[in-house]
C-alpha positions as CSV (number, residue, x, y, z in Angstrom):
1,X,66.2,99.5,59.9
2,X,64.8,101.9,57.4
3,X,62.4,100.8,54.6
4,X,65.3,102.3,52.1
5,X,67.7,99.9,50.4
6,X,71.4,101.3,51.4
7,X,74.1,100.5,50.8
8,X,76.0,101.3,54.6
9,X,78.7,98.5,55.5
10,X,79.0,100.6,58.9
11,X,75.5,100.4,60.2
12,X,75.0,97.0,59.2
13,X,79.0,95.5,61.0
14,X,77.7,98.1,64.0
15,X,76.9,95.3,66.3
16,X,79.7,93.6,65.5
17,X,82.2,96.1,66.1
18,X,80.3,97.2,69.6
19,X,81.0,93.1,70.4
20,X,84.6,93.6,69.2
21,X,85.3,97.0,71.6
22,X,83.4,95.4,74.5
23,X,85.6,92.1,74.4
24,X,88.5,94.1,74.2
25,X,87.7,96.4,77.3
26,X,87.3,93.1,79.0
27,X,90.7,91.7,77.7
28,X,92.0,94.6,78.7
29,X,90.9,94.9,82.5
30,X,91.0,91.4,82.6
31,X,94.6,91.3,81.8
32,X,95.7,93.5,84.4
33,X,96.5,91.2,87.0
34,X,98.6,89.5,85.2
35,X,100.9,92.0,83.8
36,X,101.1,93.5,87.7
37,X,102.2,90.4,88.7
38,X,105.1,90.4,86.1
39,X,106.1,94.1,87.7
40,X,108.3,94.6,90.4
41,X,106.6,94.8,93.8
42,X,108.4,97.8,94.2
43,X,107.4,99.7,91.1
44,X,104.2,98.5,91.5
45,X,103.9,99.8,94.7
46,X,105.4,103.4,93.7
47,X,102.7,103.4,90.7
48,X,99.6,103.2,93.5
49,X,98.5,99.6,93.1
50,X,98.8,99.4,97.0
51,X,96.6,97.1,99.6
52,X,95.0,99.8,101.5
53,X,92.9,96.9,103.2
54,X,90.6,97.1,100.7
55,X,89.2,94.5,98.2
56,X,90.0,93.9,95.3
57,X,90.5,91.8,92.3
58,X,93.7,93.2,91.2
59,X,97.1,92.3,91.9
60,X,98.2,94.9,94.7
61,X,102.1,95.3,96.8
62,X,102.7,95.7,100.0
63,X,105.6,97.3,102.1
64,X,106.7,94.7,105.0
65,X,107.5,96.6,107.7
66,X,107.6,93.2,110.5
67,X,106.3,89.9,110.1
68,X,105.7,87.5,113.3
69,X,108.1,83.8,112.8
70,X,105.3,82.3,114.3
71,X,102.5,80.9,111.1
72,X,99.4,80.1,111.7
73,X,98.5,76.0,110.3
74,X,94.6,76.1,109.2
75,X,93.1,73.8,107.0
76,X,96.2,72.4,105.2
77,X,97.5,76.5,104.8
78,X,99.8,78.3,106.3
79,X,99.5,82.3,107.2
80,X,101.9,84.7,108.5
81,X,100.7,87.9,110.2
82,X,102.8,90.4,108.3
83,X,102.4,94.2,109.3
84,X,102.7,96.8,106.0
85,X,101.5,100.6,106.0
86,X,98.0,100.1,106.4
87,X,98.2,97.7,109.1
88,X,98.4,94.2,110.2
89,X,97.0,91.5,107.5
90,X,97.0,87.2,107.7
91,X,98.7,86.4,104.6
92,X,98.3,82.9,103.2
93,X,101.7,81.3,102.3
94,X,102.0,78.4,99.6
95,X,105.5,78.7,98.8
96,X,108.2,79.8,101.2
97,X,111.2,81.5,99.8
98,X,109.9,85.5,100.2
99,X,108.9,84.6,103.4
100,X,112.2,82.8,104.6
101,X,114.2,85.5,103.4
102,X,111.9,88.1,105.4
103,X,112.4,85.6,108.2
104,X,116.2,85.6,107.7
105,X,116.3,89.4,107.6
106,X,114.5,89.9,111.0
107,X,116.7,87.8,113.1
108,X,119.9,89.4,111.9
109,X,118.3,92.9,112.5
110,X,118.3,94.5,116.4
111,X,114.4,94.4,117.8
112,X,112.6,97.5,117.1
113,X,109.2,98.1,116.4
114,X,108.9,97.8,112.4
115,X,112.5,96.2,112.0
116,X,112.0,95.2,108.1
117,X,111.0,99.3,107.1
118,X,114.6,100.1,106.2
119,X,114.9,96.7,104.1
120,X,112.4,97.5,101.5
121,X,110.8,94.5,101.1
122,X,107.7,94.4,98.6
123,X,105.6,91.6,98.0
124,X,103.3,90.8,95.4
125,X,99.6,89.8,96.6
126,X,96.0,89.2,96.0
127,X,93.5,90.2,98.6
128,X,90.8,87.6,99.6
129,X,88.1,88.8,101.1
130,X,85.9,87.9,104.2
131,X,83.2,86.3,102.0
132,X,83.3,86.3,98.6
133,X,79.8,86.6,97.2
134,X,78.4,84.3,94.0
135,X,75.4,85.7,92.0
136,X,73.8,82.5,91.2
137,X,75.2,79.9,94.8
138,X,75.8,80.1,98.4
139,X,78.1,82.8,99.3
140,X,81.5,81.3,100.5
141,X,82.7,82.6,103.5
142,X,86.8,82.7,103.4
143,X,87.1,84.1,107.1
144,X,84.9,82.7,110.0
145,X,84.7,83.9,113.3
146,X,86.7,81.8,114.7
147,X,89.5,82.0,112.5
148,X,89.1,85.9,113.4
149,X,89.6,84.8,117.0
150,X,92.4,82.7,116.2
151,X,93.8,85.8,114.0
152,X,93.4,88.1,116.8
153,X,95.0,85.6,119.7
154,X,98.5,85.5,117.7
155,X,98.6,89.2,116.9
156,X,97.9,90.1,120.4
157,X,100.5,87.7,121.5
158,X,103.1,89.1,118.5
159,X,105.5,92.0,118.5
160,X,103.5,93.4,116.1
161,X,100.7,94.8,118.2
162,X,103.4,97.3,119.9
163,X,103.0,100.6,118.9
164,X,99.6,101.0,118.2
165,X,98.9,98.9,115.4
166,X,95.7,96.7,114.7
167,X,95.1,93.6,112.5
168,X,92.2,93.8,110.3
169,X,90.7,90.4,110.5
170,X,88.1,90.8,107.3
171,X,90.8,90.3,105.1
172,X,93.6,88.1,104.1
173,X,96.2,88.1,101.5
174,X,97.6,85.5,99.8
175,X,101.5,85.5,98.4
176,X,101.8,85.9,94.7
177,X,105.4,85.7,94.8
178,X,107.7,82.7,93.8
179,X,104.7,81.0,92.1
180,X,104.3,82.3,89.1
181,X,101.1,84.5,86.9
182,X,100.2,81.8,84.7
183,X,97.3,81.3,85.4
184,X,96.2,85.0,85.3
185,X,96.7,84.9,81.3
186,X,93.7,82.1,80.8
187,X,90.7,84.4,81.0
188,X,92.3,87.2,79.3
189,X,93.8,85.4,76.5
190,X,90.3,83.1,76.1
191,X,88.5,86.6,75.9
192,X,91.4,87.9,73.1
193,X,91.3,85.0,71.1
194,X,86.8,85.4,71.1
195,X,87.4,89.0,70.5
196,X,90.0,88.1,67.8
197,X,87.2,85.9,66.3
198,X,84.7,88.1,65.8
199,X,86.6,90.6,64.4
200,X,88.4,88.6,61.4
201,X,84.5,87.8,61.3
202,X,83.4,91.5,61.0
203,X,86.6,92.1,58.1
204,X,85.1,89.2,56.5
205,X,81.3,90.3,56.4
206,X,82.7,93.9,55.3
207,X,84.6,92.0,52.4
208,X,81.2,89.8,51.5
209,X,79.1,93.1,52.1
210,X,81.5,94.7,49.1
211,X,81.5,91.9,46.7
212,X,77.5,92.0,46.7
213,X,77.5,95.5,46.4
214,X,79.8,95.3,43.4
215,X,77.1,92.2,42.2
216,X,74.6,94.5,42.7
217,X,76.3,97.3,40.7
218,X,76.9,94.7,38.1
219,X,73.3,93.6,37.4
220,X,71.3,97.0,38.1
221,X,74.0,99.5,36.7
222,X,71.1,102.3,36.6
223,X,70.4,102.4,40.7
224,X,74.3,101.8,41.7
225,X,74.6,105.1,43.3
226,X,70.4,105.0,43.9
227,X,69.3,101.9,45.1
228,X,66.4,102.6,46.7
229,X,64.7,103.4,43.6
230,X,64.3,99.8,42.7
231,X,62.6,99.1,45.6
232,X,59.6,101.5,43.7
233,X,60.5,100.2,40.5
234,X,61.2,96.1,41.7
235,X,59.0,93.5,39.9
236,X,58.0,92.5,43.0
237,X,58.8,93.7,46.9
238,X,57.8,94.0,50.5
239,X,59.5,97.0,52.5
240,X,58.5,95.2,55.7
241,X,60.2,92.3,54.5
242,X,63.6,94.1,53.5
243,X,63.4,91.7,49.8
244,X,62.1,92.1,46.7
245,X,62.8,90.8,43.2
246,X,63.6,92.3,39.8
247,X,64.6,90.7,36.4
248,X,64.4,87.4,38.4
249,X,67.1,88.1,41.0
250,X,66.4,88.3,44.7
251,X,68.1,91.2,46.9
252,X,67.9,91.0,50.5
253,X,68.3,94.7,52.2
254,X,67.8,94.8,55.6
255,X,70.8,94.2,58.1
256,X,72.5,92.0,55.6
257,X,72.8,92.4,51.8
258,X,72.8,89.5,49.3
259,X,72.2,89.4,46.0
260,X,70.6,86.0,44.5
261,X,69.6,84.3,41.0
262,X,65.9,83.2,41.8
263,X,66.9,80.1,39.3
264,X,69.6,79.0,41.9
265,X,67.3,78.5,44.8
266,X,66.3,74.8,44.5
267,X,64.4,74.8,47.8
268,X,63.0,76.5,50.4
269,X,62.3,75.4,54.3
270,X,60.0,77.0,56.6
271,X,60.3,75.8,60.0
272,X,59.6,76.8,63.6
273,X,61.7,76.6,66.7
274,X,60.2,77.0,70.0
275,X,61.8,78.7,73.2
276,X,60.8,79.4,76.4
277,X,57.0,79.0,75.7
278,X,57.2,81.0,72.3
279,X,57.7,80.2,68.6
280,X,60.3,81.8,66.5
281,X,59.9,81.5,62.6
282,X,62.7,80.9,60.3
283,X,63.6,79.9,56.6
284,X,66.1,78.4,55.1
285,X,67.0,78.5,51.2
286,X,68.6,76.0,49.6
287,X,70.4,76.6,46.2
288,X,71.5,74.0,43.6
289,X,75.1,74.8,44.4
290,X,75.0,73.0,48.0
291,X,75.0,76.1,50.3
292,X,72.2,77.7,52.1
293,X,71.3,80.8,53.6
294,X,68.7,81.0,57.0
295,X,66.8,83.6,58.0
296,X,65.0,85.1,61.2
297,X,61.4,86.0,60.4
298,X,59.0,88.5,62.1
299,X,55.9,86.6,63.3
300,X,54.5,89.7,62.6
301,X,54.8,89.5,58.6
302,X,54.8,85.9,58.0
303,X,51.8,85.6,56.1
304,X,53.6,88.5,53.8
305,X,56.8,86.2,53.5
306,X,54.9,83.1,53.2
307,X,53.2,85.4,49.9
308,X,56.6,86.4,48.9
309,X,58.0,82.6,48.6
310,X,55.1,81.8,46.6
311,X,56.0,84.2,43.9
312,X,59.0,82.7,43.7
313,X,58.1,79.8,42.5
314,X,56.6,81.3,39.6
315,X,59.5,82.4,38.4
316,X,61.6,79.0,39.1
317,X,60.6,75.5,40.1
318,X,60.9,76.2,43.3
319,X,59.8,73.5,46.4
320,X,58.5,74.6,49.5
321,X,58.6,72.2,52.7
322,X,55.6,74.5,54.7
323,X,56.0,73.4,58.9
324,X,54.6,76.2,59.6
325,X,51.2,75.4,60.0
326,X,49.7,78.2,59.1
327,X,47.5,77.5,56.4
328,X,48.3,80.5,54.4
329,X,46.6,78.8,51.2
């Protein structure tokens, strides 16, 4: 922050509005599972969101070109091998109506080697990989080796090994279809709703930021379009404290702006919070009106704030509650 007074509403709602964009890019990726999944699988398929046996966290189609009748029952789930464009994958089933309509399809057509190719079927899915990794626990591993084994028995003993084709037993997929995206809106729409915060908090802070430059204008007509002069010609100031006093009124310049009567500050706190091993110095104003206004200070100029309050309270009656314990006097 420079040692100038300005008068900038965009450098000082910067951080704000960095928050707002970077929620929003989240929102925004973080959305895109769910608006897939409320795309036909066929569309989505034609627009590239493809399993190519790959992870991922999106939601992705397929093409079914066979599926084998014959599920696989593991730990209270049911998989069917299903065989697409990029080869043979275990896909975890919860409900079964695509899947008994694929079913249906297959019997009623003669036996070839990819029997479902002319029917285009497209499916909606999520791929789960073979262990999904967690930056602060134990990884959990979604696909053991013996569930590999187990995966690799049936396909071997399926019609859809002929041909060529191999099953790729690091990933599965599990069915989107027929239960709904729901639950793909509650992250993105928790994210929106933060994002949506903080910016009716930034339009706010812009509005506040106005009305005390307009105060300002009001009480020191002769540096509305200079202020930084009165921070030469101020009764009393510290640059490195960003405050300084004139005709009895405190201004605040540094990432916020206020403009306060000296006479309306009926007490002042310093206080102390301590955090991981260190102490952080703050102070809090009280005015006679009920509200109050905190702020962060340096450790670095505290004795210079700790002279600043003082001066204060020549001007008003003034009480300071001193924790701290820094025997300034």
């Amino acid at each position: 922050m420079e040692s100038k007074m300005n008068k900038k509403i965009f450098f000082r709602t910067l951080f704000d509005w960095c928050i707002v964009i970077v929620l929003s890019v989240v929102c925004y990726f973080d959305i895109q599972p769910a608006i897939h999944m409320n795309t036909n699988p066929e569309k989505l398929y034609q627009q590239g969101y493809v399993y190519k046996a790959e992870n991922s966290d999106d939601v992705l189609a397929i093409k079914v070109l066979n599926i084998d009748p014959n599920p696989i029952e593991r730990k209270n789930n049911t998989y069917y091998l299903v065989k697409h464009e990029y080869g043979v994958t275990a896909m975890k089933v919860v409900i079964k109506v695509s899947v008994n309509k694929l079913l249906e399809a297959k019997e009623v057509l003669a036996p070839q080697e990819n029997p479902l190719e002319s029917s285009d079927f497209y499916l909606h899915v999520q791929v789960l990989p073979e262990i999904r990794r967690r930056k602060k626990s134990s990884d959990i591993v979604i696909i053991s080796k013996e569930f590999k084994d187990i995966i690799q028995e049936r396909f071997n003993q399926s019609d859809l090994s002929k041909g060529g084709a191999t099953v790729d037993t690091t990933h599965l997929l599990d069915l989107m279809d027929d239960r709904g995206g729901a639950h793909f809106l509650v992250g993105p729409v928790l994210v929106g709703l933060v994002a949506l915060f903080f910016f009716i908090n930034t339009i706010r802070r812009i509005f506040y930021l106005r009305r005390q430059f307009k105060l300002f204008n009001t009480l020191f007509p002769d540096y509305a379009n200079q202020p930084e002069r009165l921070v030469k010609d101020a009764d009393y100031g510290d640059h490195s404290l960003r405050m300084l006093v004139h005709q009895d009124v405190l201004v605040l310049y540094g990432s916020e702006f206020q403009v306060v009567s000296v006479k309306s500050i009926d007490q002042i706190k310093l206080f102390r919070t301590q955090r991981k091993g260190h102490f952080r110095y703050k102070a809090k104003l009280f005015f006679h009106s009920g509200s109050s206004l905190q702020l962060d200070i340096n450790r670095d100029v505290i004795e210079a704030q700790y002279s600043f309050f003082k001066y204060l309270t020549t001007l008003a009656p003034i009480e300071i509650v001193d924790e701290w314990e820094q025997n300034f006097e």
